[in-house]
VMD Tcl script that builds the backbone (N, CA, C; Angstrom):
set m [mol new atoms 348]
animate dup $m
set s [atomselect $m all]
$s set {name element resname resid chain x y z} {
  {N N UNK 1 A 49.293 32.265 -45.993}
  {CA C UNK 1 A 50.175 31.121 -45.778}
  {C C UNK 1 A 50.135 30.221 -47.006}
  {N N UNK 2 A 51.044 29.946 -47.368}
  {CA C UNK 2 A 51.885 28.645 -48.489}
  {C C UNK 2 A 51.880 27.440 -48.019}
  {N N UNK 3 A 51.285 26.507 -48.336}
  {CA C UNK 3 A 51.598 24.863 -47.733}
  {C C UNK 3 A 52.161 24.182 -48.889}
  {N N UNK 4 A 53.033 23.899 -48.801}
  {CA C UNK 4 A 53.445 22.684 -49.695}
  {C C UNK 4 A 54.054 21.493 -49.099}
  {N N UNK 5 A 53.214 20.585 -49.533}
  {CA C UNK 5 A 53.689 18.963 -49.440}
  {C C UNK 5 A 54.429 18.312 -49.949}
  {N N UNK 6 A 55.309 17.166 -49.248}
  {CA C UNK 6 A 56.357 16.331 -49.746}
  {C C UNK 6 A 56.483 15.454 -49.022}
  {N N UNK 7 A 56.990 13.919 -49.521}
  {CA C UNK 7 A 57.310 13.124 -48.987}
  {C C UNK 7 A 56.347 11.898 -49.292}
  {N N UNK 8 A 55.569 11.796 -50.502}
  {CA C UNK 8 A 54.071 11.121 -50.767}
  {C C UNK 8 A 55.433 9.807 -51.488}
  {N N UNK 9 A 54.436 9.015 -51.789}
  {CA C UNK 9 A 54.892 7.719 -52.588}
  {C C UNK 9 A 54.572 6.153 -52.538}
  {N N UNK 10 A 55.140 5.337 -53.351}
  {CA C UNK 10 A 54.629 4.316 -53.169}
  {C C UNK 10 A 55.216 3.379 -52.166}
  {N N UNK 11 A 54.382 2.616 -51.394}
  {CA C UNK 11 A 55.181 1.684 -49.933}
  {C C UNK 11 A 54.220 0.633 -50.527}
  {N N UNK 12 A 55.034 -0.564 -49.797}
  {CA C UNK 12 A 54.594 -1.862 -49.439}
  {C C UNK 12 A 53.527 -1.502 -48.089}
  {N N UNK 13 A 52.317 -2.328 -47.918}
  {CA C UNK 13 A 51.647 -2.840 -47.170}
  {C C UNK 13 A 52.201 -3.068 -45.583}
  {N N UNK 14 A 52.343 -2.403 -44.627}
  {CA C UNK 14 A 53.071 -2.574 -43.293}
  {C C UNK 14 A 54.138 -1.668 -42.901}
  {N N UNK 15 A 54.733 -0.971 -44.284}
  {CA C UNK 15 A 55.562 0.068 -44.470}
  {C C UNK 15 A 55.702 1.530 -43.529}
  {N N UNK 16 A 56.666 2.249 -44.060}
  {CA C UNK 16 A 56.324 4.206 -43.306}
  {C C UNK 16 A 56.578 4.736 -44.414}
  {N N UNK 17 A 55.976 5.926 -44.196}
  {CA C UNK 17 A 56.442 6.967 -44.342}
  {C C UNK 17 A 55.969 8.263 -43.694}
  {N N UNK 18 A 57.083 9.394 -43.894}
  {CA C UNK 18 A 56.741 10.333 -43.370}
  {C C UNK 18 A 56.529 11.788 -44.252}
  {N N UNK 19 A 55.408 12.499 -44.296}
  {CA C UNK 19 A 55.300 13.713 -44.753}
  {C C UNK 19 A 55.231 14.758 -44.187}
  {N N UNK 20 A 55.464 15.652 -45.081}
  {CA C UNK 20 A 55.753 17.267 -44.358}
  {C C UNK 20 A 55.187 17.870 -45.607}
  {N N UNK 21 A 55.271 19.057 -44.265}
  {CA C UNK 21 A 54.222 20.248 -44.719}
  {C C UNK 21 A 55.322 21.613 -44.616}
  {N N UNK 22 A 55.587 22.341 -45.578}
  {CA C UNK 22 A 56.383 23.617 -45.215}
  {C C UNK 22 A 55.513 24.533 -45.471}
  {N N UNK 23 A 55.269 25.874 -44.644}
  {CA C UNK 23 A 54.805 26.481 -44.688}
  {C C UNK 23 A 55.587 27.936 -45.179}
  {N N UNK 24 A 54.704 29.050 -45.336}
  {CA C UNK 24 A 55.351 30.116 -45.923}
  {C C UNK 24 A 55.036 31.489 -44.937}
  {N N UNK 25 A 55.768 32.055 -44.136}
  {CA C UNK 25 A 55.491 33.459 -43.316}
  {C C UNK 25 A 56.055 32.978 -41.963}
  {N N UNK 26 A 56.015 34.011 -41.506}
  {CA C UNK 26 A 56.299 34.320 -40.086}
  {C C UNK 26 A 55.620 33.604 -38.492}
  {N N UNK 27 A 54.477 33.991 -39.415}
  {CA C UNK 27 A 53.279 33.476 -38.448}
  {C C UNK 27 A 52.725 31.919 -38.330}
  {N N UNK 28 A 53.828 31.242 -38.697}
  {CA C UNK 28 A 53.320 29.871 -38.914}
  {C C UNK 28 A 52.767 29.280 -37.925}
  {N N UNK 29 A 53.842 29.730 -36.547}
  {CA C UNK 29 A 53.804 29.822 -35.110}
  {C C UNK 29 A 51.819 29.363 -34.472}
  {N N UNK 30 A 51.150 30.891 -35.384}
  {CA C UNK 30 A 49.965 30.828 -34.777}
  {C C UNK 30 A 48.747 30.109 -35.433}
  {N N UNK 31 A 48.763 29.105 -36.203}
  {CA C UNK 31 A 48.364 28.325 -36.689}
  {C C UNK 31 A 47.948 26.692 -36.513}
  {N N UNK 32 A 46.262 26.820 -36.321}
  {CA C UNK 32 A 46.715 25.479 -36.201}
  {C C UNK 32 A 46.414 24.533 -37.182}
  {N N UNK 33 A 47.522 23.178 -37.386}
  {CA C UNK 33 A 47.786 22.465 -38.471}
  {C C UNK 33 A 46.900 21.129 -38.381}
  {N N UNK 34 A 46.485 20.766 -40.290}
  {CA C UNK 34 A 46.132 19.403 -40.063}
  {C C UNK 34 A 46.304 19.125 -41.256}
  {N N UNK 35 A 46.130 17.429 -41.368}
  {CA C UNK 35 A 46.244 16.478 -42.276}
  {C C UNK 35 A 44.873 16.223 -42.680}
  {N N UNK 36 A 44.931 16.233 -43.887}
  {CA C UNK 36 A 43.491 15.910 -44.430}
  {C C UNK 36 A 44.002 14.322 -45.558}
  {N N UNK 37 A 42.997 13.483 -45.839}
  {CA C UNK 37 A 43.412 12.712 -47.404}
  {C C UNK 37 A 42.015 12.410 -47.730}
  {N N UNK 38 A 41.984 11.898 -49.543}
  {CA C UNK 38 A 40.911 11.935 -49.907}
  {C C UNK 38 A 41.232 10.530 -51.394}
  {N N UNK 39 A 40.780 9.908 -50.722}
  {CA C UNK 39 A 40.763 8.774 -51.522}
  {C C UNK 39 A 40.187 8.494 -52.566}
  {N N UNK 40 A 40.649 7.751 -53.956}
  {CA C UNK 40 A 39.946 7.445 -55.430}
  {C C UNK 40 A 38.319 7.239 -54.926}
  {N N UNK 41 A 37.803 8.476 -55.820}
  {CA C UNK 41 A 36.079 7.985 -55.172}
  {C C UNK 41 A 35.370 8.288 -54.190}
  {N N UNK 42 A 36.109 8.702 -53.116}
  {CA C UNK 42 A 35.709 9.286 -51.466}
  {C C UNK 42 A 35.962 10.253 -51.540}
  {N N UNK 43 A 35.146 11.161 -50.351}
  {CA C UNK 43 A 35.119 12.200 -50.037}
  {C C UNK 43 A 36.394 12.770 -48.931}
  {N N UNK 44 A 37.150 13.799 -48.923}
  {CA C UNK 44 A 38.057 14.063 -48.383}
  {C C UNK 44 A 37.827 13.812 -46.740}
  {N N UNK 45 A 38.687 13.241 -45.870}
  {CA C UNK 45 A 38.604 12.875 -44.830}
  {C C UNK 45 A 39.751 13.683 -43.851}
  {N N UNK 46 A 38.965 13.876 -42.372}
  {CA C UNK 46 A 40.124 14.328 -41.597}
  {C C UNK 46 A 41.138 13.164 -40.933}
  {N N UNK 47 A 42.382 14.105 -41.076}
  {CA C UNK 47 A 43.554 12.448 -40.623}
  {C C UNK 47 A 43.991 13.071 -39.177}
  {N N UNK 48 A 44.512 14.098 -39.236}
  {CA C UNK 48 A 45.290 14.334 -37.603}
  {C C UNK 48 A 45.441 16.042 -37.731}
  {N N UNK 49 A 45.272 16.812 -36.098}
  {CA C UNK 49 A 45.774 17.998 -36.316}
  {C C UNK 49 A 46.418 18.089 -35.098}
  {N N UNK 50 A 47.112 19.450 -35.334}
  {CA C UNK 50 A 48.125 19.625 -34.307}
  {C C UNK 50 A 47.526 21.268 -34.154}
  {N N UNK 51 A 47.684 21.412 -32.248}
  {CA C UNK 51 A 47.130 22.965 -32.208}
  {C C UNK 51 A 48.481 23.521 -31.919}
  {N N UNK 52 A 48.414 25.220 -31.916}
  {CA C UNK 52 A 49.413 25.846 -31.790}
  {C C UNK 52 A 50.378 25.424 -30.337}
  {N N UNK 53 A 49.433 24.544 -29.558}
  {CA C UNK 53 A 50.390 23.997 -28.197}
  {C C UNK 53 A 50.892 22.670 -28.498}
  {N N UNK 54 A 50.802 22.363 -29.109}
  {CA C UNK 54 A 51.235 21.013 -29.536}
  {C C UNK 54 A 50.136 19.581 -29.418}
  {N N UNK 55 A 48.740 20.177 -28.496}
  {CA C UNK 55 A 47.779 19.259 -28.808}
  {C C UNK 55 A 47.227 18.449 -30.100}
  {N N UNK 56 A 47.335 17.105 -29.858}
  {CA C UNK 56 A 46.853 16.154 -31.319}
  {C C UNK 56 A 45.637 15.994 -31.497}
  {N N UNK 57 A 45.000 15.469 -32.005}
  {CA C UNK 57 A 44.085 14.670 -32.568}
  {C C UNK 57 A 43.968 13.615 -33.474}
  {N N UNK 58 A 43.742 12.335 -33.721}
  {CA C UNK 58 A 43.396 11.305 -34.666}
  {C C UNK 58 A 42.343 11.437 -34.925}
  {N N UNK 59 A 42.134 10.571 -36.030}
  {CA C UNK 59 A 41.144 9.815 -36.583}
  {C C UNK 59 A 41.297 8.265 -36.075}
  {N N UNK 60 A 39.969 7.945 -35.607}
  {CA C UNK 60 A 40.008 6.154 -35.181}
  {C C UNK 60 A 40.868 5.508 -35.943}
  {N N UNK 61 A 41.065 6.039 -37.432}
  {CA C UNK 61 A 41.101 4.929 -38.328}
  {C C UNK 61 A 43.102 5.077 -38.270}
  {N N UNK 62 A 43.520 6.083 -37.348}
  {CA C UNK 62 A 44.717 6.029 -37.725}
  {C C UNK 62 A 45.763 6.350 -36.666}
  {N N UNK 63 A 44.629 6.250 -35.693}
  {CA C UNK 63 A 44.864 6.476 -34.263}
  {C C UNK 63 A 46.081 4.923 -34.445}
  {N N UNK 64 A 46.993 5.481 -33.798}
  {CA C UNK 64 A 48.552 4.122 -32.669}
  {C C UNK 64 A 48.957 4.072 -34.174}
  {N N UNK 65 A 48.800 4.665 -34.999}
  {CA C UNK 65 A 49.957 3.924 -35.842}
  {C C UNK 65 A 50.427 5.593 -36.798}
  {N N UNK 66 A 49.709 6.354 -36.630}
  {CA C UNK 66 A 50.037 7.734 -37.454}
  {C C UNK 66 A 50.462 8.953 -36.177}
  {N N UNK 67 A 51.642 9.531 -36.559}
  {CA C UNK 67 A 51.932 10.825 -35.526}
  {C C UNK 67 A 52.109 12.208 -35.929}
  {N N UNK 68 A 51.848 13.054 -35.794}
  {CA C UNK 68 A 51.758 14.201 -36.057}
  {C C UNK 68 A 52.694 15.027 -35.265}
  {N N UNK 69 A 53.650 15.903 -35.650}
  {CA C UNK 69 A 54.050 16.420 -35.021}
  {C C UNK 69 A 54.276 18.456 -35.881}
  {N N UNK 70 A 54.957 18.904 -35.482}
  {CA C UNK 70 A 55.419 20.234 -36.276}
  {C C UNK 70 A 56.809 20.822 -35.221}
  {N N UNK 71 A 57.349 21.609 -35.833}
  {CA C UNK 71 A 58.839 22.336 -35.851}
  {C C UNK 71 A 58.442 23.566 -36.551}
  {N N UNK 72 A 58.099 24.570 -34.863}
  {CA C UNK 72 A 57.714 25.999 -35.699}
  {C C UNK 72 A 59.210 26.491 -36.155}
  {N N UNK 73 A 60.182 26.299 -35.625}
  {CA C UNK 73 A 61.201 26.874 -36.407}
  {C C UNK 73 A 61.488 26.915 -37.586}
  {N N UNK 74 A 61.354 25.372 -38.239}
  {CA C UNK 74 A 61.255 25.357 -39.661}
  {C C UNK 74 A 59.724 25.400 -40.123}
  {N N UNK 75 A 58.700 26.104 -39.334}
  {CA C UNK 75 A 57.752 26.191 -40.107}
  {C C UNK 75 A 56.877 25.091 -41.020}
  {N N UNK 76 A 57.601 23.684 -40.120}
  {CA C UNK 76 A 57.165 22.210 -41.044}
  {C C UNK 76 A 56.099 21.587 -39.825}
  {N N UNK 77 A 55.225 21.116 -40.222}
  {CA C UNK 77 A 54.519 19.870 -40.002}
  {C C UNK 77 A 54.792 18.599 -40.964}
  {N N UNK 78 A 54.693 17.517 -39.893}
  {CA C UNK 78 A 54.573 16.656 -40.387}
  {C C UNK 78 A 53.770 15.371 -40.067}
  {N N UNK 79 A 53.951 14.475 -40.951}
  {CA C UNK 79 A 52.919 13.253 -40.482}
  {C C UNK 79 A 53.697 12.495 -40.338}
  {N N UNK 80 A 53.904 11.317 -39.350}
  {CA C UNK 80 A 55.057 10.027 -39.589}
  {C C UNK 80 A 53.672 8.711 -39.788}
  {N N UNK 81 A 53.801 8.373 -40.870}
  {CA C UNK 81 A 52.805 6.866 -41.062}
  {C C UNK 81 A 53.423 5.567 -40.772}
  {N N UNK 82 A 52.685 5.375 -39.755}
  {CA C UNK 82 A 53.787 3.388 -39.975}
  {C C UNK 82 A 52.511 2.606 -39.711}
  {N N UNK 83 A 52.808 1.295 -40.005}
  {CA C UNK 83 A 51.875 0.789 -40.238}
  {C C UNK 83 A 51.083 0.402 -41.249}
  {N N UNK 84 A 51.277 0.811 -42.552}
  {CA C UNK 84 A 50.442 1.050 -43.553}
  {C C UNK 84 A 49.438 0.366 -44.309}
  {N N UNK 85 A 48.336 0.989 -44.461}
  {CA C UNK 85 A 47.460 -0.655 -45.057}
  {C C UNK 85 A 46.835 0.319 -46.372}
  {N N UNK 86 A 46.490 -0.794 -47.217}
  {CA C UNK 86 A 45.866 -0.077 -48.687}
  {C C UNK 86 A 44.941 0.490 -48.633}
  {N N UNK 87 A 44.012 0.673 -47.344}
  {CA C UNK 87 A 43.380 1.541 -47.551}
  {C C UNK 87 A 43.980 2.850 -46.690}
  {N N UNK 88 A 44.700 2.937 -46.631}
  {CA C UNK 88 A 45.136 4.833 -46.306}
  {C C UNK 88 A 45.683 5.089 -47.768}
  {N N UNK 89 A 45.627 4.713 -48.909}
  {CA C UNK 89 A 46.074 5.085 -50.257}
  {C C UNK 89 A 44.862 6.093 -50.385}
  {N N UNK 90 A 45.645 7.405 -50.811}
  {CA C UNK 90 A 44.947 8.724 -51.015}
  {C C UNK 90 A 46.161 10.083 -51.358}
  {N N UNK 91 A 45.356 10.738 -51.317}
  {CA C UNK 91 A 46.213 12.005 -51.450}
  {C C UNK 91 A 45.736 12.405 -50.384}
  {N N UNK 92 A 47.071 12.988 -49.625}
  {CA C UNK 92 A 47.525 13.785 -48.544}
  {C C UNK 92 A 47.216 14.919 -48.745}
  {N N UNK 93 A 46.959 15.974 -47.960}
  {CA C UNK 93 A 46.950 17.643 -47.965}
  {C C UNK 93 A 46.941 18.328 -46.893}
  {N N UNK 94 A 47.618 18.959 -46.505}
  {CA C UNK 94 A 48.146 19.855 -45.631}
  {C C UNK 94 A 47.059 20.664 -45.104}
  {N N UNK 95 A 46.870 21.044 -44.140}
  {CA C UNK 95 A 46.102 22.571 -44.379}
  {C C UNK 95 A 46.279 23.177 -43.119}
  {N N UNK 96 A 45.495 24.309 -42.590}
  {CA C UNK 96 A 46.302 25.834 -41.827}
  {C C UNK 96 A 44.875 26.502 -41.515}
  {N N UNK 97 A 44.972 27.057 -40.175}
  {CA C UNK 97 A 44.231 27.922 -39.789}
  {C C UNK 97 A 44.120 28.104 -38.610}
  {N N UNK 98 A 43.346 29.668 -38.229}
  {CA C UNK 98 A 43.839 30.574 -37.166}
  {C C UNK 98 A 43.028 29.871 -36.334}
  {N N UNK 99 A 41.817 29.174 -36.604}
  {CA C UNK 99 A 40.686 28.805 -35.361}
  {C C UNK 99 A 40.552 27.554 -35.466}
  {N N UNK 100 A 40.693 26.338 -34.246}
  {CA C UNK 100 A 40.525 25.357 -34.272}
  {C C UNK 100 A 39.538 24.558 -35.199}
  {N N UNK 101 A 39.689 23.830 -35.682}
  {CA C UNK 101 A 39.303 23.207 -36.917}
  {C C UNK 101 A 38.041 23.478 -37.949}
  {N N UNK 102 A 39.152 24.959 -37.950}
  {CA C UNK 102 A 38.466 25.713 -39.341}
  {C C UNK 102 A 39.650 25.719 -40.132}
  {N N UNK 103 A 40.072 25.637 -41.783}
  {CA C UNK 103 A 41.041 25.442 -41.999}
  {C C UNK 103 A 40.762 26.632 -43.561}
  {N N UNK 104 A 41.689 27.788 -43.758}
  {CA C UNK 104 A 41.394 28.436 -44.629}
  {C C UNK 104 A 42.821 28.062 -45.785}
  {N N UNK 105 A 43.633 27.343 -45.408}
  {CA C UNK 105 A 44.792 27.236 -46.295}
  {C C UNK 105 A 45.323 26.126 -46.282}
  {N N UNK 106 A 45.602 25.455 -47.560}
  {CA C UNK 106 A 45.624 24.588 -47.855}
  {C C UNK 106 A 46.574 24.230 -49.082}
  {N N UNK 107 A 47.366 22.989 -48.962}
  {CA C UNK 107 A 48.436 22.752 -49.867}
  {C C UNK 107 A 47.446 21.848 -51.317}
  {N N UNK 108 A 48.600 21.799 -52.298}
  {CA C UNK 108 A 48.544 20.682 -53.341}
  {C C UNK 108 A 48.145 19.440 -53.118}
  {N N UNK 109 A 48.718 18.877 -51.745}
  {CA C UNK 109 A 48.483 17.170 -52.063}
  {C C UNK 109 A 49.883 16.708 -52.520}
  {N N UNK 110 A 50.400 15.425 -51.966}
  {CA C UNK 110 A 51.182 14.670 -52.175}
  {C C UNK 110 A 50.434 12.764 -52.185}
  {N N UNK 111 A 50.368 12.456 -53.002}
  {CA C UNK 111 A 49.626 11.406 -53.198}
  {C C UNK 111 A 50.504 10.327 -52.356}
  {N N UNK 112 A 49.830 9.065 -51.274}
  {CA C UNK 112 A 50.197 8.178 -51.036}
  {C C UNK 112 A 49.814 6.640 -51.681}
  {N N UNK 113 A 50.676 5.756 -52.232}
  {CA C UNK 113 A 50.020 4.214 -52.413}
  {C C UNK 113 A 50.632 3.484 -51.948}
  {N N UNK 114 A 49.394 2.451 -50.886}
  {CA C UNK 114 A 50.076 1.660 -50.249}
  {C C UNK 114 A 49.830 0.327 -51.111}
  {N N UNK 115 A 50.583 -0.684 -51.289}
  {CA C UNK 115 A 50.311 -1.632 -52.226}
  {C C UNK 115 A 50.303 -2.781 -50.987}
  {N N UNK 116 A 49.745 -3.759 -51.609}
  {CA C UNK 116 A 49.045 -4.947 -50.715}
  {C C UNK 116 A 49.580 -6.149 -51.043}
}
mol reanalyze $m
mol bondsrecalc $m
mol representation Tube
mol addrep $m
């Protein structure tokens, strides 16, 4: 599987945005998806996943204001951010895998900055 990210950029403080994840194959279907980011200096952190049934997960830190969703048809996940505060400024990354939060595939990164 192929992940590539889009949709990163710079927002105002309180702002959205939303990213996606396109994936590459057939089997995107059986996969389950998550959001990872990893901030200037920090260690990469988990943000949200989605299982092949559509079950979520947050992170406290992003829980009521971040949603996760995916469209196996187009093979996209995505993240919708609202809310935004300077500290979710990081790079975003996609990632993929067959067993609940084990993740063997993984995109580029689309960098987010939230300005204050």
């Amino acid at each position: 599987v192929q992940l590539v990210e889009s949709g990163g950029g710079l927002v105002q403080s309180g702002g959205s945005l939303r990213l996606s994840c396109a994936g590459s194959g057939r089997t995107f279907i059986n996969y389950y998806m998550a959001w990872f980011r990893q901030a200037p200096g920090k260690e990469r952190e988990f943000v949200s996943s989605i299982s092949k049934s559509g079950s979520t997960r947050y992170a406290d830190s992003v829980k009521d204001r971040f949603t996760i969703s995916r469209d196996n048809a187009k093979n996209t996940v995505y993240l919708q951010m609202s809310s935004l505060k300077a500290e979710d400024t990081a790079i975003y990354y996609c990632a993929a895998g067959l067993l609940p939060s084990s993740y063997q595939y993984w995109g580029q990164g689309t960098l987010v900055t939230v300005s204050s």
